[in-house]
VEXMIVO-459814 format. One record per residue (C-alpha): x, y, z; residue in one letter. Coordinates in pm, whole numbers, plus 50000, padded with zeros to 5 digits. Each point is the difference from the previous one (the first is absolute). Layout:
BEGIN
XYZA...
//
This chain:
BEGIN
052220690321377X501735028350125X502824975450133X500204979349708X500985032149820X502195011250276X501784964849991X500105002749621X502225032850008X502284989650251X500614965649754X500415023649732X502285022350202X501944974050124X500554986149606X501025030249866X502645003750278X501034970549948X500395003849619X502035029650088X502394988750264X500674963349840X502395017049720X501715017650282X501004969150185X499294968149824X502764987349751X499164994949648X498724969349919X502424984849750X499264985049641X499284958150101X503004982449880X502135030149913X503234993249850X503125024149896X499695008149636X503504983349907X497854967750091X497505007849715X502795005649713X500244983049646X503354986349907X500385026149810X499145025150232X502595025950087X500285017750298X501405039250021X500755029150267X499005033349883X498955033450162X499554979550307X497634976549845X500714964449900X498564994849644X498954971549866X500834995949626X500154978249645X503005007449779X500494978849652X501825005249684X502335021849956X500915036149766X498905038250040X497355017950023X498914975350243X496084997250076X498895002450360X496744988050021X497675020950311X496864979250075X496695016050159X497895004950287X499884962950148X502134984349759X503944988350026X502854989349784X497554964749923X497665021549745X503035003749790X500664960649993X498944989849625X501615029549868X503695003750231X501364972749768X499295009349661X500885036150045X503834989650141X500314983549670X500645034249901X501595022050270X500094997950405X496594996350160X499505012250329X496694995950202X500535013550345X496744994150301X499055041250086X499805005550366X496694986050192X499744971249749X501774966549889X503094991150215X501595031350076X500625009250347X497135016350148X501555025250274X497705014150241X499565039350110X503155002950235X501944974549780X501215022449715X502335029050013X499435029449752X497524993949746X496534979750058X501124976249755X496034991949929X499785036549871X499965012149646X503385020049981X501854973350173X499034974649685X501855013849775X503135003050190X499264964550083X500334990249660X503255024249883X501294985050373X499524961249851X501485012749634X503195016550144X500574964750228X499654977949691X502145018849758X496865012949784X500435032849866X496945005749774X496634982950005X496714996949821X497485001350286X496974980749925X497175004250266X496584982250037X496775017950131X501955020250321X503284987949927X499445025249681X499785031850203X503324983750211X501654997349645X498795039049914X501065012850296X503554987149971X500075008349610X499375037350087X503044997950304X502224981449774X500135001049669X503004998049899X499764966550135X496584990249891X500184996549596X496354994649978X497094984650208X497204971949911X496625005750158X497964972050047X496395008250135X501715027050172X497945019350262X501795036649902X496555020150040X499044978850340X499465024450356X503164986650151X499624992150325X497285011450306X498495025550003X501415025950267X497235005350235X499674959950046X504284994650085X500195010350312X496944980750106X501774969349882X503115008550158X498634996350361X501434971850218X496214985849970X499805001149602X503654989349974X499084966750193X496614989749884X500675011449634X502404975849915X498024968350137X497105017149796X502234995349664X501154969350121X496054987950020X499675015049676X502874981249791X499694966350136X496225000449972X499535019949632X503594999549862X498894974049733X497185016749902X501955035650009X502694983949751X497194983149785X498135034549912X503745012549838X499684966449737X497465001249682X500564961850002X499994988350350X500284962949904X503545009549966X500535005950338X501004969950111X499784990950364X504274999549956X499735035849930X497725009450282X502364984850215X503205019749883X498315030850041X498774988950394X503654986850104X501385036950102X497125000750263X501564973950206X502635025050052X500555015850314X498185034350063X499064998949643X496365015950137X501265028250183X502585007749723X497425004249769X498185025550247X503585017949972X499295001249648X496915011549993X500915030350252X502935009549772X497865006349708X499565037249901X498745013549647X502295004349722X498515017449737X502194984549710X497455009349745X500965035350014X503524990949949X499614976849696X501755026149802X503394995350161X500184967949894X501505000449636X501974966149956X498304975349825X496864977350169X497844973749906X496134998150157X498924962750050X496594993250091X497334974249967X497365005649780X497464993750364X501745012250271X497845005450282X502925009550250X501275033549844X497545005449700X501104992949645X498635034949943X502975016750193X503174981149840X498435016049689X499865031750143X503784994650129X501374989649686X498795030749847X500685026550262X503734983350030X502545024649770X501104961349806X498144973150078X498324968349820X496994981350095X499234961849978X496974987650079X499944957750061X496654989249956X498114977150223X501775009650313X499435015550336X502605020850202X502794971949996X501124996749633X503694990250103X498264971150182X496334995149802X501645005349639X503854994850027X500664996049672X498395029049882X501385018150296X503574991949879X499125006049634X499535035950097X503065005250196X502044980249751X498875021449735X500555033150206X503144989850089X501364992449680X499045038249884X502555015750268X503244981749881X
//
């Protein structure tokens, strides 16, 4: 018994060493069938250096204020597809791919110069950076679920050049980010090479299901849709990008700066989100100094994608107020 036990620890001894040291001197196993994301694009994709980063981005239709349209956690440019086209019927649409997600260039730590371009303050420079290249001098910023508190924090740095802002199941009163204690612990060589195969398990395995619980109607997501949303992860290093993203999270505490935001805003939700509760784009639309709410029944935390037509009612109609 006593060397059974004695065996045991030095297995388990030599496993956790080994689970240590691996990180230190194995290279990272790469995503199967990787390609560049330039490989990945839409005809009408466009392709753009900024800040050091090489965005990814839609742009129809023409006239000012333009609309940039910020997508959220997971998402890309491709949740904006049913409603890019209708909008440029009335000024120039922009739907740029946030760094970490869709086909924008995913630079590792040691790649980027200046800013972590996967942190909060370097978004909205991001997006000012991509205005200033293509000639845009003001712009209504409409943000879904994270891409809200992206749109917020660049409405607060800029406005002068931000007119007015759309949320869209924005995630304004959201933590923001790990929590302190737990960064560091992620940051280690060990976490920073088994994380990202962890997320990597996690979105080919449950993506579908993850992307179904943000529909009210999931016989609408068609298996066409499901693969849209899966194409960025055959980009390269699109799993430890994502762990870059995650680590440059911090808390923003935008509620407590709701105040400072006095240009006109329009609160979208559906009537059952389950994603940011319905509850709390009340609750912004109220505590915002001139906001409107519009609620579109039967829909989850994707209106722009679930309810498009009601989705573009709203903005129509908002729109039309600030001529």
């Amino acid at each position: 018994m006593k060397g059974c036990l004695r065996w045991g620890l030095i297995a388990g001894a030599i496993l956790v060493l080994l689970f240590l040291l691996v990180p230190l001197v194995a290279p990272y196993p790469p995503v199967p069938g990787a390609v560049a994301e330039e490989q990945l694009a839409d005809p009408d994709s466009r392709f753009m250096d900024v800040n050091g980063v090489r965005l990814h981005y839609k742009d129809a239709g023409q006239g000012e204020p333009a609309l940039i349209l910020l997508h959220g956690f997971g998402a890309s440019a491709y949740s904006w597809r049913e409603v890019i086209g209708p909008l440029a019927q009335r000024a120039r649409v922009i739907a740029m791919d946030r760094p970490a997600f869709g086909l924008t260039s995913r630079p590792l730590r040691g790649q980027w110069a200046g800013q972590n371009p996967y942190g909060p303050d370097a978004q909205p420079e991001l997006i000012i950076g991509l205005m200033d290249k293509l000639n845009v001098r003001r712009a209504v910023l409409v943000g879904h679920s994270a891409g809200g508190s992206v749109a917020m924090l660049t409405a607060l740095r800029y406005p002068d050049r931000v007119p007015s802002v759309i949320f869209v199941d924005a995630a304004i009163y959201a933590g923001g980010g790990l929590p302190a204690w737990l960064r560091p612990l992620l940051a280690t060589p060990q976490a920073r090479w088994y994380g990202p195969l962890i997320v990597r398990y996690i979105f080919n395995t449950r993506g579908d299901s993850i992307i179904a619980s943000a529909w009210r109607d999931t016989s609408k997501l068609t298996p066409a849709i499901l693969a849209g949303y899966r194409r960025p992860l055959r980009a390269r290093d699109w799993d430890r990008a994502f762990w870059e993203f995650l680590l440059a999270g911090r808390p923003l505490d935008l509620a407590s700066r709701l105040d400072e935001l006095t240009m006109p805003a329009l609160v979208i939700t559906g009537d059952h989100d389950t994603w940011v509760d319905t509850a709390l784009s009340r609750r912004l639309a109220a505590e915002l100094p001139h906001a409107e709410l519009v609620e579109i029944p039967d829909c989850n935390h994707l209106p722009q994608e679930e309810q498009p037509q009601a989705f573009l009612q709203a903005v129509n109609a908002f729109l039309d107020k600030l001529r």
